[in-house]
Residue, then its C-alpha position, 0 to 999 in steps of 0.5 A: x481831327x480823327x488824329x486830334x481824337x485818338x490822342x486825347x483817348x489814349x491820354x485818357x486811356x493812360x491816366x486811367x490806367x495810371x490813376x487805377x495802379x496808383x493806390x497799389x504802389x502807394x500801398x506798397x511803399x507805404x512805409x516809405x512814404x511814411x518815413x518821409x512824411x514823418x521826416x518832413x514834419x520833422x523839418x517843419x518843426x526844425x524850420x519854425x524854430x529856427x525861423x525858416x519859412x516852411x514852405x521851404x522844404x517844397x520850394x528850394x529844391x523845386x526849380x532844380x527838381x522838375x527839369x533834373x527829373x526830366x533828364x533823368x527819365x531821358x537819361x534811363x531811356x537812353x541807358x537802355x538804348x546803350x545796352x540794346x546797342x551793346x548786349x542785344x544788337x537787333x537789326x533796328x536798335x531804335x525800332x526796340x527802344x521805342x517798343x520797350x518804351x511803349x510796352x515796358x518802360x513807361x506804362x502807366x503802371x510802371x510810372x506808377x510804380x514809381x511816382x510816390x517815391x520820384x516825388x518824394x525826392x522832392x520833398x525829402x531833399x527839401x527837408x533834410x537841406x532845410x535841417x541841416x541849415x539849422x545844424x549850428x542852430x542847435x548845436x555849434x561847431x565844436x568838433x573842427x579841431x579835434x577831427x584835425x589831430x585824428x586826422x594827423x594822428x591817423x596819417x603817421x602825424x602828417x594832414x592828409x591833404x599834405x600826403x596827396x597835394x604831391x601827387x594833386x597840386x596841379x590845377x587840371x587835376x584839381x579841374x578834375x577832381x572838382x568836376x567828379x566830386x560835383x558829378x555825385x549830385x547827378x549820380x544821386x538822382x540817377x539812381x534814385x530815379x532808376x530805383x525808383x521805377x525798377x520792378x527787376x529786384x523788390x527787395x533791392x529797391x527797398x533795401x536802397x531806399x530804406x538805407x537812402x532815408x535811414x542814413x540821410x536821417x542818421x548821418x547826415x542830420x543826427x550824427x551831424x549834430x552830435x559830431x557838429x563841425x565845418x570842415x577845413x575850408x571854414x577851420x580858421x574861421x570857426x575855431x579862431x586857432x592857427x589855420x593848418x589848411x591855409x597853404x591848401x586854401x591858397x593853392x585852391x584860390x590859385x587853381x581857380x585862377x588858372x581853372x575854374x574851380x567850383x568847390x572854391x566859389x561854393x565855399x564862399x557862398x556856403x560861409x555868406x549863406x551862414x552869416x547869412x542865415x539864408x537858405x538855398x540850394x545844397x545850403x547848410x555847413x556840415x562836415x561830420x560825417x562826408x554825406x557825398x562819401x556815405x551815398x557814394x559808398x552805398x551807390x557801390x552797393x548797389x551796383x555790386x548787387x547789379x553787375x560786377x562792372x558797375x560795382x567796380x566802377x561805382x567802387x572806384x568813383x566812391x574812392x576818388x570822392x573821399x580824395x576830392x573831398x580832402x583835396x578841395x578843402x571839404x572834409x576831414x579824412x574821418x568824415x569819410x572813413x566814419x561816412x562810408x563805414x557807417x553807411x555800410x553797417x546801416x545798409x547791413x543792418x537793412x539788408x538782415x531785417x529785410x531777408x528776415x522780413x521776407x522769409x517769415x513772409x514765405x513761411x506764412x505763404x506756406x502755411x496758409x497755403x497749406 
């Protein structure tokens, strides 16, 4: 009974504390949520034209965001442990995880730190999956064919996934390859999740985020549209045209047979969902410019920022990512190129605004003190 007391206390306890530390960090991701809260509007008016109900921007991520949310907290703790293990190595590596855990990792500030945005994540995937389903609603695929020549035209007259089926065209490879590319949505969450909850660097964690939004925004729902197309895997059945990545296709259905190959089910389910006109999880077509190239490419960045071995390793997986995604029949090389050159210049273009930002900040600091 004393022990039953005592929990609920220190429950009571931490949401107070939680509860006070709150308003501060709404305040100061304000512009953040801002941007999320204008985006989802945005969504809600893309849903009513497009005849989606709008409760889908909360709901089609809902049943995949709470449980991936937990594992990602689980995921940063035991990170942590790792690095106790490998850099610190105490007597009783467990002892310090649980007393970082209770003093520094889960504090209610620190959880407060980081609810505002660890919740719009679920509203902002929400919205931006919802518009990007509306993406042929407002602008239809026109653009397949031509990103087809540049792709020849860039690769001395040859498609690429021709120049990398020799080196790929094996089933376990393409095992591989398929299971990397599907390992970006984890790595997405991971890190939004442990930006979100940083406190070690301010200034990176909004340059992330600021970049995160600005480029979803503006690749992958304005560019999107301006630059509509479906990419090789739809080619035949949007252009009408002679298919040039049938043989790819076919090897792809192959491959599957032998090892299941996830790209080759999603695929169909994407094309169903388009005639369709249904909306569900990672639902939309849209192949101009390759989102998962563009995030990866800014993950680089980020772990660049971090440590050096991150930055190589996220440097590498963003290289493997651009080949899957022509391997397995997804992209085009220049959604690719154009995902990760643009998403760089906006993380450019963040990064100057912000030092700019933040030193006439120092100097009004200065002067006032002064």
């Amino acid at each position: 009974m004393v022990a039953l007391r005592y929990l609920a206390g220190a429950v009571k306890s931490y949401l107070r504390q939680f509860a006070t530390a709150l308003p501060a960090a709404i305040n100061r991701d304000a512009l953040l949520i801002a941007i999320i809260l204008v985006y989802w509007i945005c969504g809600l008016v893309a849903a009513h034209i497009a005849g989606i109900p709008p409760g889908a921007t909360i709901t089609t991520y809902l049943g995949t965001y709470v449980p991936m949310t937990a594992f990602m907290m689980a995921s940063l703790v035991l990170g942590r442990g790792v690095l106790i293990m490998a850099y610190d190595r105490p007597a009783r590596p467990l002892r310090q995880l649980l007393q970082e855990v209770r003093t520094t990792l889960a504090t209610p500030q620190r959880v407060a730190h980081a609810m505002p945005l660890v919740a719009g994540m679920l509203l902002f995937g929400g919205t931006f999956t919802v518009i990007k389903t509306t993406i042929p609603y407002f602008a239809p695929f026109a653009w397949d064919a031509t990103f087809e020549q540049w792709d020849r035209w860039l690769h001395g007259g040859v498609a690429p996934w021709q120049l990398l089926q020799p080196i790929l065209g094996y089933p376990v490879v393409t095992r591989v390859l398929d299971w990397l590319y599907d390992l970006w949505f984890y790595i997405l969450s991971l890190i939004w999740a442990w930006q979100a909850f940083s406190q070690r660097d301010p200034l990176l964690r909004r340059q992330f985020f600021l970049t995160v939004m600005l480029g979803w925004i503006l690749l992958g729902n304005v560019a999107a549209m301006l630059l509509s197309s479906g990419g090789p895997c739809f080619f035949g059945k949007i252009t009408g045209l002679p298919d040039p990545y049938q043989p790819l296709m076919y090897y792809l259905a192959d491959a599957d047979r032998v090892n299941s190959i996830f790209a080759v089910e999603a695929q169909r389910i994407l094309w169903q969902a388009y005639i369709l006109r249904a909306l569900t999880v990672g639902a939309g077509i849209s192949a101009m410019p390759s989102m998962h190239v563009a995030l990866v490419t800014l993950f680089a960045l980020v772990c660049w920022r971090i440590r050096r071995w991150l930055g190589i390793a996220m440097t590498i997986y963003a290289i493997i990512v651009l080949i899957a995604s022509v391997h397995l029949g997804w992209h085009y090389a220049v959604d690719g190129y154009f995902g990760a050159i643009a998403m760089t210049a906006i993380w450019w273009v963040v990064g100057r605004v912000l030092a700019r930002h933040e030193a006439a900040r120092r100097r009004l600091a200065v002067t006032d003190a002064a």
